[in-house]
C-alpha positions as CSV (number, residue, x, y, z in Angstrom):
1,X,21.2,-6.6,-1.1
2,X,20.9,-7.5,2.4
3,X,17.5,-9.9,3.3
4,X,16.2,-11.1,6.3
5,X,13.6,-13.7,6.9
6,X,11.2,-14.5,9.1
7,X,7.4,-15.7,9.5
8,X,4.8,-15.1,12.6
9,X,0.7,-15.2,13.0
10,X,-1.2,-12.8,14.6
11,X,-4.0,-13.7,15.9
12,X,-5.6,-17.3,15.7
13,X,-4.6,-19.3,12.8
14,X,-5.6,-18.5,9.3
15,X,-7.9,-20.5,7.6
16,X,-7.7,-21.5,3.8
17,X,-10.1,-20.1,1.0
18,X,-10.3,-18.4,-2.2
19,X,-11.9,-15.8,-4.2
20,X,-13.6,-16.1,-7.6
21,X,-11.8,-14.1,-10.0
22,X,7.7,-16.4,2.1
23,X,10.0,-14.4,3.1
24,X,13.0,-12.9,2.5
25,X,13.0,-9.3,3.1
26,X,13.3,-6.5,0.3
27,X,13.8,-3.7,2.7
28,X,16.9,-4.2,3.8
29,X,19.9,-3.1,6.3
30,X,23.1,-2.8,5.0
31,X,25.3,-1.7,8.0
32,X,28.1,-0.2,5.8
33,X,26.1,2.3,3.3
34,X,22.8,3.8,4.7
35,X,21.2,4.4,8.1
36,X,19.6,1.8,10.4
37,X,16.6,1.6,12.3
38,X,14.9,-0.3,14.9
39,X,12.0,-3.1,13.8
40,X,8.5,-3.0,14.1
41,X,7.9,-4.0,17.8
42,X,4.0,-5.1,16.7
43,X,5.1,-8.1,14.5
44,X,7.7,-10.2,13.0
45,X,9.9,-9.1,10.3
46,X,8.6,-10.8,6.8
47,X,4.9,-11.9,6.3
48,X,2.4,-12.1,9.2
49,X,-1.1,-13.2,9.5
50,X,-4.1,-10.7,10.2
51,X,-6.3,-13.4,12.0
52,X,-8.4,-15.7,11.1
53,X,-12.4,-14.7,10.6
54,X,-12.7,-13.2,7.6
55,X,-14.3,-16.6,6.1
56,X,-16.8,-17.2,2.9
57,X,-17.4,-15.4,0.3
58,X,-14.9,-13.5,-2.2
59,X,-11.7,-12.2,-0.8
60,X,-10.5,-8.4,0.0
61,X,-10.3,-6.3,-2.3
62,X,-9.6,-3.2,-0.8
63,X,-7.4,-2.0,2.8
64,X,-6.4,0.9,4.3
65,X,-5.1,2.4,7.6
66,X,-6.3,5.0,10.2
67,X,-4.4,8.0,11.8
68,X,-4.2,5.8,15.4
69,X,-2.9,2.7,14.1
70,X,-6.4,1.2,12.4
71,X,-6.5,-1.3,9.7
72,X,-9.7,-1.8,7.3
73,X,-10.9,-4.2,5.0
74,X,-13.4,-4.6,2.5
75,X,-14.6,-6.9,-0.3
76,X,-16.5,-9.5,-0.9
77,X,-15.9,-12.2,2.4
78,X,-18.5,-13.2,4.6
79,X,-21.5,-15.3,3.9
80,X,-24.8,-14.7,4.9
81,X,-25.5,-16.5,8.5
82,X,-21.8,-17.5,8.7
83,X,-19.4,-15.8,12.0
84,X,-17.4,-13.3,11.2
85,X,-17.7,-9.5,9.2
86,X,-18.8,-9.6,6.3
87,X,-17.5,-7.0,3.2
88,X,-16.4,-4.6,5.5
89,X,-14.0,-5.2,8.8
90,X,-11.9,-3.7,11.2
91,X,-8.7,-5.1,12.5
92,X,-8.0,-4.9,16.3
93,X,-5.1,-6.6,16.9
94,X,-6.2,-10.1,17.4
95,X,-9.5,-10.4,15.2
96,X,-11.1,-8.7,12.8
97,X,-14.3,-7.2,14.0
98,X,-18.0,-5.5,12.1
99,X,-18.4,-1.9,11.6
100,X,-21.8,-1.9,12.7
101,X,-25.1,-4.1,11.7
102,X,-26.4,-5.2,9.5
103,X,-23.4,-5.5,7.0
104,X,-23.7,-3.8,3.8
105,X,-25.7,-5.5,1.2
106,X,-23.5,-5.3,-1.4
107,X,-19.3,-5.6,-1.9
108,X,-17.2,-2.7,-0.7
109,X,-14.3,-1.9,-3.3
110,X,-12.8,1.3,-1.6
111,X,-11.6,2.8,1.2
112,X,-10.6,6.0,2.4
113,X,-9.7,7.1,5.9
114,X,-9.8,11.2,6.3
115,X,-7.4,12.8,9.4
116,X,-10.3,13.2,11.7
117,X,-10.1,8.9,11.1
118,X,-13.9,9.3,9.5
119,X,-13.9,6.1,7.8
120,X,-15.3,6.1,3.6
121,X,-16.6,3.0,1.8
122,X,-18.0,2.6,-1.3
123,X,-18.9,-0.4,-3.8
124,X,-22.0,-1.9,-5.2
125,X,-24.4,-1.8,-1.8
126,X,-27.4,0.0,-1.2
127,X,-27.6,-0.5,2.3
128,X,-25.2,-0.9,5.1
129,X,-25.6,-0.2,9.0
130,X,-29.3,-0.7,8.7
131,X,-29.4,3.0,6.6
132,X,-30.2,3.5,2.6
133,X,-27.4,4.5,1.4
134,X,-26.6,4.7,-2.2
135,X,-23.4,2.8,-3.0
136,X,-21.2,5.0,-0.8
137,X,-21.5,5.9,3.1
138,X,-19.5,7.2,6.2
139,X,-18.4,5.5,9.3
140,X,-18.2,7.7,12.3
141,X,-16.8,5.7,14.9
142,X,-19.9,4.8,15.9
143,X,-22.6,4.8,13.4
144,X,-22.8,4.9,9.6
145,X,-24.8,8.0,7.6
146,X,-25.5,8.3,4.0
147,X,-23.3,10.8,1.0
148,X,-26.8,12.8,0.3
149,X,-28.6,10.6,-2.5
150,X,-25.2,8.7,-3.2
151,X,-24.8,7.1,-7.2
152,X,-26.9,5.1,-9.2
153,X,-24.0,2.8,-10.0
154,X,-20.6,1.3,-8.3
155,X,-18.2,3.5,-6.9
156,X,-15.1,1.8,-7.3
157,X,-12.1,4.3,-6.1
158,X,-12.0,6.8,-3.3
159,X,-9.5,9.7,-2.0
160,X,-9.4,12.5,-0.2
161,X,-7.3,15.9,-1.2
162,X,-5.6,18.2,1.1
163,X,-9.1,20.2,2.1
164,X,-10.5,17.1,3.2
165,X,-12.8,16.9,0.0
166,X,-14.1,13.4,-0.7
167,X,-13.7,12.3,-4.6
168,X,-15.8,9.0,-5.7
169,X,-14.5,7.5,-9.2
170,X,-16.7,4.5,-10.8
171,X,-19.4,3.9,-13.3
172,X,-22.2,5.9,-12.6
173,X,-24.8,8.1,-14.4
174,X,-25.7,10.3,-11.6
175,X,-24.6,11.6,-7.7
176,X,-26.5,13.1,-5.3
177,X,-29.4,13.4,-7.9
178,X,-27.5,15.1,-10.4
179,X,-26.4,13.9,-14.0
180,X,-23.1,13.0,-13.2
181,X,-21.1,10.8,-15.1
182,X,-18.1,8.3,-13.5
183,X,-16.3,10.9,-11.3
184,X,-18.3,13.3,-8.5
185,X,-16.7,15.2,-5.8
186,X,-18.4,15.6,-2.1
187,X,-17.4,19.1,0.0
188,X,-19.8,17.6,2.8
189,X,-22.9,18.8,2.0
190,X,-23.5,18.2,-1.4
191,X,-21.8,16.3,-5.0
192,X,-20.9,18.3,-7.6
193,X,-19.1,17.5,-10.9
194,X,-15.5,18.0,-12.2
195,X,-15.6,20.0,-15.2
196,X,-16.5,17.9,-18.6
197,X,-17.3,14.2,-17.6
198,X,-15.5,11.3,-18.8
199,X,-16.7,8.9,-21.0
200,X,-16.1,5.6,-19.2
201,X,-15.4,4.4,-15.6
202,X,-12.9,5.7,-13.5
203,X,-11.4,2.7,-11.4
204,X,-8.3,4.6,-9.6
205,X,-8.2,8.0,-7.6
206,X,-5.0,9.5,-5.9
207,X,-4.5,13.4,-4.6
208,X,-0.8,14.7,-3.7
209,X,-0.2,17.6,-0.9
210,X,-1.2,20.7,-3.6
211,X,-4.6,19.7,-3.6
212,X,-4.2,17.8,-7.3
213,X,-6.2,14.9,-8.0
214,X,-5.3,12.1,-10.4
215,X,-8.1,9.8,-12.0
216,X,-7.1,6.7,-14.1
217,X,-9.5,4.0,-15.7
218,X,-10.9,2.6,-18.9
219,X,-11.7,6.2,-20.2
220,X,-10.2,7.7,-23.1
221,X,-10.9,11.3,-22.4
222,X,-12.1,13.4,-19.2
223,X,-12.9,17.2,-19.6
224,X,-11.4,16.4,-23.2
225,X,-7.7,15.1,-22.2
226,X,-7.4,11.3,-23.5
227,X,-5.7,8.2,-22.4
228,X,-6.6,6.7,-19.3
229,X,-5.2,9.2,-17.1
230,X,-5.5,12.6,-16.4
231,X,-4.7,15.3,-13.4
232,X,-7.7,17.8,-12.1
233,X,-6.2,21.0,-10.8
234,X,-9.1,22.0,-8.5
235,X,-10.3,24.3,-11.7
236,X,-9.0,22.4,-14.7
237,X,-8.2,19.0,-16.2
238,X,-4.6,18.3,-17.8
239,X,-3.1,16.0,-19.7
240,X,-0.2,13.8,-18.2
241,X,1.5,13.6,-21.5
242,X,0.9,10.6,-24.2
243,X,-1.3,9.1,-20.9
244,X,-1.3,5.1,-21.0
245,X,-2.2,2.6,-24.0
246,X,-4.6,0.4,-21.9
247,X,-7.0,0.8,-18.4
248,X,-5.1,1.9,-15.1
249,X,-5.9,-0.2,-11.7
250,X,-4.4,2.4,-9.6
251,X,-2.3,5.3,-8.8
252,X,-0.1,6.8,-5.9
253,X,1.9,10.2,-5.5
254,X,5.3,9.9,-3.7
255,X,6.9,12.7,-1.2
256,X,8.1,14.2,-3.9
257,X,5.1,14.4,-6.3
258,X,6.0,11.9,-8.7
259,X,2.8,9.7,-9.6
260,X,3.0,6.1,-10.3
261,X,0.4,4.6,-12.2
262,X,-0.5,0.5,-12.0
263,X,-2.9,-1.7,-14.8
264,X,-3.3,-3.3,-18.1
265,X,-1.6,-0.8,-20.1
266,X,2.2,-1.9,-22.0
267,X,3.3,1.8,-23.2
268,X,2.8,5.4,-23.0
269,X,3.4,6.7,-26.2
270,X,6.3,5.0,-28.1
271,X,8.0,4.0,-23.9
272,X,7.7,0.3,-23.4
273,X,6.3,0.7,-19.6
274,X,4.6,-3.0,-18.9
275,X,1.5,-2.7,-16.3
276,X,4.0,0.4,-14.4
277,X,4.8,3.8,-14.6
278,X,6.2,7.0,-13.3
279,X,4.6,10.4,-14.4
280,X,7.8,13.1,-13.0
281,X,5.4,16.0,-13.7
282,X,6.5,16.1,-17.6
283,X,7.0,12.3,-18.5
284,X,6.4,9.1,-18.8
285,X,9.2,6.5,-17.8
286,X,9.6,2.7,-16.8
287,X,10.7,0.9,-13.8
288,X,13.5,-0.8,-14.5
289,X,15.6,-0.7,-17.9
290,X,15.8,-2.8,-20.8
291,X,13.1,-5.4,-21.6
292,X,13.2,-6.5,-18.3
293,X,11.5,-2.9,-17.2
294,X,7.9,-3.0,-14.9
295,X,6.1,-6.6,-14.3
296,X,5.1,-8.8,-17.0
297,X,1.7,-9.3,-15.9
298,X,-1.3,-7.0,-14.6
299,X,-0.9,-4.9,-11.6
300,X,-3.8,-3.7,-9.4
301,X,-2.3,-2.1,-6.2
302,X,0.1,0.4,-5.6
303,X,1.8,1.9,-2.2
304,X,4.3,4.3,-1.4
305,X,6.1,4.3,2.0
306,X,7.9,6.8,3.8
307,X,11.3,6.1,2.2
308,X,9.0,6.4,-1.7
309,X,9.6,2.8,-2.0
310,X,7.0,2.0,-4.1
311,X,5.2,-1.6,-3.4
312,X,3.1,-2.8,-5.9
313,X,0.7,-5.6,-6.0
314,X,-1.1,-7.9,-8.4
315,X,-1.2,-10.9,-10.9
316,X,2.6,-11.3,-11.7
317,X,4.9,-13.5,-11.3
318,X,7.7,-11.3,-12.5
319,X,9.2,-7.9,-11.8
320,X,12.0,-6.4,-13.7
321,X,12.9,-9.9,-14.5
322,X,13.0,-10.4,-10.7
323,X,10.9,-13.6,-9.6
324,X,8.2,-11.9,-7.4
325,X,4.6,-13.3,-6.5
326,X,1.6,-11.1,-6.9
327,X,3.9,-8.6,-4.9
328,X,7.2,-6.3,-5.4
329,X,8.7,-3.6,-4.5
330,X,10.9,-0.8,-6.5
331,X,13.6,1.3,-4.8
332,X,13.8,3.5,-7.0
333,X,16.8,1.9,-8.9
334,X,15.9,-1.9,-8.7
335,X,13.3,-4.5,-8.1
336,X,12.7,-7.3,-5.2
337,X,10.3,-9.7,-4.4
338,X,8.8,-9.7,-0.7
339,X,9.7,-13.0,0.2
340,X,7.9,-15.9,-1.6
341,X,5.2,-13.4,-2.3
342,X,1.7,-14.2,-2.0
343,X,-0.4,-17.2,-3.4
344,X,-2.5,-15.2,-5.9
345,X,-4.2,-12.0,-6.7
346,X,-3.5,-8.8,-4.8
347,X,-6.2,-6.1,-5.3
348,X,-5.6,-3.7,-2.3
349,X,-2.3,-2.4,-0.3
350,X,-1.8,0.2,2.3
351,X,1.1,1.2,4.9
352,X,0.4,1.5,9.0
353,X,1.9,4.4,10.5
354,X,4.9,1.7,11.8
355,X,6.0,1.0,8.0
356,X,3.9,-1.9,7.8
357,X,2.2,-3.3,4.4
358,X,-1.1,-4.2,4.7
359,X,-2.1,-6.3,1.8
360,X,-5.5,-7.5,0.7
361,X,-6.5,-10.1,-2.6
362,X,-7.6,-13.6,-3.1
363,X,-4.6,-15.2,-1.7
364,X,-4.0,-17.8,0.7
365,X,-0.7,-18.0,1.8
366,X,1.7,-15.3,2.9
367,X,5.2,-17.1,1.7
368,X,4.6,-20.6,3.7
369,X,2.2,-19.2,6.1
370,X,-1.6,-20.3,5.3
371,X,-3.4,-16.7,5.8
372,X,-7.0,-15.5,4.5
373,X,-7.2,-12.8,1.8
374,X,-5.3,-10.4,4.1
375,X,-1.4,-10.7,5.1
376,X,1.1,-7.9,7.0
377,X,4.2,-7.1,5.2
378,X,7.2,-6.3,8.0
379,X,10.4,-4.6,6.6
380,X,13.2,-4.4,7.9
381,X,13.0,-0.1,7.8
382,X,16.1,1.7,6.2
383,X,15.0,5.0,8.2
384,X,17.7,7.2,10.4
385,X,16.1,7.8,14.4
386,X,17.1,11.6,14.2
387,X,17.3,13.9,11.4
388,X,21.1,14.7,12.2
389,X,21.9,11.3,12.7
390,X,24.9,10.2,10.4
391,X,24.3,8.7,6.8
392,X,27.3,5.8,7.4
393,X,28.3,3.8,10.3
394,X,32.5,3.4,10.7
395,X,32.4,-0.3,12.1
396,X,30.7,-3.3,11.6
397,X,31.1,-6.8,12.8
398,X,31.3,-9.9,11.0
399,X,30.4,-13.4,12.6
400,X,30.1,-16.6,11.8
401,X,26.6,-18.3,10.2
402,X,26.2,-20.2,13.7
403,X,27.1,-17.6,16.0
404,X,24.5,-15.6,17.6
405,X,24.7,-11.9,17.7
406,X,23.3,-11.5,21.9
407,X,27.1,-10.4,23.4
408,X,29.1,-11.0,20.4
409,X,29.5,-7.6,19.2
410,X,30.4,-4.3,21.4
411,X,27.8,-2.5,22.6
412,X,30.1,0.4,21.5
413,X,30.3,1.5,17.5
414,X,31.0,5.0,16.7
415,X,29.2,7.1,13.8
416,X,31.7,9.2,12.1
417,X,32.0,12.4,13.7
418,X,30.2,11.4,17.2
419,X,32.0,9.4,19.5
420,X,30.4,7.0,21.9
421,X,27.3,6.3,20.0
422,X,25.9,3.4,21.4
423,X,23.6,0.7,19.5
424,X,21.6,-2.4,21.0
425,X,21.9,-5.9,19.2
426,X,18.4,-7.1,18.3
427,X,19.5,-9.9,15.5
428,X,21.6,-11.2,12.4
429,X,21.9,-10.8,8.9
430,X,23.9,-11.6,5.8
431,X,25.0,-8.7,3.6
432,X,26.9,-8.4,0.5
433,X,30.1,-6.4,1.5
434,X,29.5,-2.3,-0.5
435,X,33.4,-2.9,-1.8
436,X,32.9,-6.6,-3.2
437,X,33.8,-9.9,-1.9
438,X,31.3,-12.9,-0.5
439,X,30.0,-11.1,2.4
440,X,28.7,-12.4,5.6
441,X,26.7,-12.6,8.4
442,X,26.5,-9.6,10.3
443,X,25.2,-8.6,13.7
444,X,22.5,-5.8,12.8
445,X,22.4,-3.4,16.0
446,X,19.8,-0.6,16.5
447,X,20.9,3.2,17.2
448,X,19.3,5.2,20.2
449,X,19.5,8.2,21.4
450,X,18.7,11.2,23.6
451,X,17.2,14.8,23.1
452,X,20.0,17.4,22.8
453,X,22.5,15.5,20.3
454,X,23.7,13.3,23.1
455,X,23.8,9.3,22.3
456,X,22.9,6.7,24.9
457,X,19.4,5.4,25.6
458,X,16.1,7.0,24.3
């Protein structure tokens, strides 16, 4: 597989900390076999530092990302009296800045960003913004404004289905005043329950394009279906099969409706699946094959990006026998680490509408690059510029390691079946030749194009 390396800050230099609880790219180009597309133009490819002023305190524990290009944090950073946010942030683009004062008085463990960009946080506060609000709340923009009466205990996990109805997962008693137990849904006036409560805490909440939801925690039944996972069909729980054997961290759907599930858990049923899954919409299987399937530690974070990559993050040091970092990510037929990963724990992920990772833990270092808690993931993308463009490209050019690719290469290659298309050389890499051999380095040049089917320059 080709990789591609590369390091950059953004923003002032990170500072070192901790929380109490490098790069060689895994998305890769390869010129011969599958389309290309340009890089991020807002950072470097491979790991990338989100500032530096989220000090004190714990570290991040959740992240997520806005329709325009926003990126939020929360956790448990920030000291009382010290500079800088504190539990919940916003990035933008050379610091990270407060979403209104006073900070909330607790820690924030979820976020979750609607279309209209209305931000959601939840966690252990009370307060936040100078307003009561009872362990969940809603950022405007401007101004943050209470969920009704809120829970009487943390809400850990939030998501948002394809109605724009808010569900809170945690371990609570009661929402909005109401004996409610762990799982509450809020149409924007009022919370109401889900059928039959479950009978522990939900940590992990997900909702695919049909309106589904998908809980997962420490609970062995909710509305009567068992093991740590189920699916609520806007009427009706269902069982996803023989569920999971231990507590799920966290869940994502791909394009295509698959789930994936992330945790403690080792099998579904009789399946060896180790801390990752895929639910197909009638089983259970494991990443990977053989004993060397999944991660052979915990994992807490799960992303899928637009290519349903899945990235998944947490207390590893292995995936699919793969050396990998806290972080990984699974193509769908294969596992690769994300460089030299990330120092320690990684409790929240998310992707920017560029393709970006956003990931949030207790680390602090990106690779070799000293960052705080928070660290940007750039790909390289696999991703075609037009949906007719071809799947295969009928030249590449080989160079030599010391050669550099800036007027080395025509600016002419030809995609089979449309002459003239022209590309634009941005940099190098090495790739393992599709038919065998050693490979070598390569000069990795970006299609344009024009409206209309015509090639040239967009």
């Amino acid at each position: 597989m080709t990789l591609f390396s590369g390091n950059a800050r953004l923003g002032s230099p990170a500072l070192r900390g901790s929380r109490t609880a490098g790069v060689l790219g895994a998305a890769a180009l390869i010129l011969l076999a599958q389309s290309i597309s340009a890089p991020s133009a807002s950072a470097a490819t491979g790991w990338n530092a989100l500032g530096s002023n989220l000090t004190g305190g714990g570290g991040v524990l959740a992240v997520a990302t806005g329709p325009n290009g926003e990126i939020y944090a929360g956790g448990q950073f920030g000291n009382p009296g010290s500079p800088g946010p504190r539990r919940i942030a916003q990035w933008d683009g050379q610091e990270w800045s407060t979403l209104g004062i006073p900070m909330p008085s607790g820690q924030v463990d979820a976020i979750a960003v609607a279309a209209s960009g209305d931000v959601y946080v939840s966690g252990s506060f009370t307060e936040i913004g100078g307003i009561q609000a009872q362990r969940v709340a809603k950022w405007d923009g401007s101004t943050w404004s209470a969920l009704g009466n809120g829970m009487d205990g943390e809400v850990s996990a939030l998501t948002i289905d394809s109605s724009g109805n808010l569900y809170a997962g945690g371990y609570f008693n009661s929402a909005g005043g109401v004996s409610i137990h762990s799982l509450a849904k809020w149409n924007g006036s009022a919370w109401s329950a889900l059928g039959v409560d479950s009978n522990s805490s939900v940590s992990a909440l997900t909702s695919d394009g049909q309106g589904n939801v998908y809980a997962g925690g420490d609970f062995s039944f909710a509305g009567g279906v068992t093991q740590h996972v189920a699916k609520w069909s806007r009427t009706a729980w269902s069982a996803l099969g023989d569920g999971l054997d231990d507590s799920v961290n966290a869940l994502a759907v791909d394009s295509s409706g698959n789930l994936y599930a992330g945790g403690s858990f080792l099998y579904s049923g009789a399946i060896p699946t180790n801390y990752v899954a895929k639910w197909n919409g009638t089983s259970w299987s494991a990443l990977g094959d053989g004993t060397a399937n999944g991660l052979n530690r915990v994992s807490y974070a799960l992303a899928v990006d637009r290519q349903d990559q899945l990235y998944v993050g947490g207390y590893f040091t292995e995936a699919g026998g793969v050396s990998a970092s806290n972080i990984a990510l699974w193509d769908g037929s294969v596992w690769s680490a994300l460089g030299d990963g990330l120092s320690d724990e990684v409790d929240g992920l998310a992707l920017d509408r560029s393709g970006n990772l956003v990931a949030g833990g207790s680390f602090t270092d990106a690779g070799t690059l000293p960052t705080r808690a928070v660290a940007m993931w750039t790909p390289q993308v696999v991703e075609s510029l037009a949906a007719d463009a071809p799947r295969t490209v009928s030249q590449a050019y080989a160079i030599a390691s010391d050669e550099s690719c800036l007027g080395n290469a025509p600016d002419w290659v030809n995609w089979p079946g449309l002459a003239g298309s022209q590309y634009l050389s941005w940099g190098k890499s090495w790739q393992q030749w599709p038919n065998g051999g050693t490979g070598g380095f390569v000069c990795v040049r970006q299609p344009v194009y024009t409206t209309g089917g015509t090639w040239g320059s967009r």
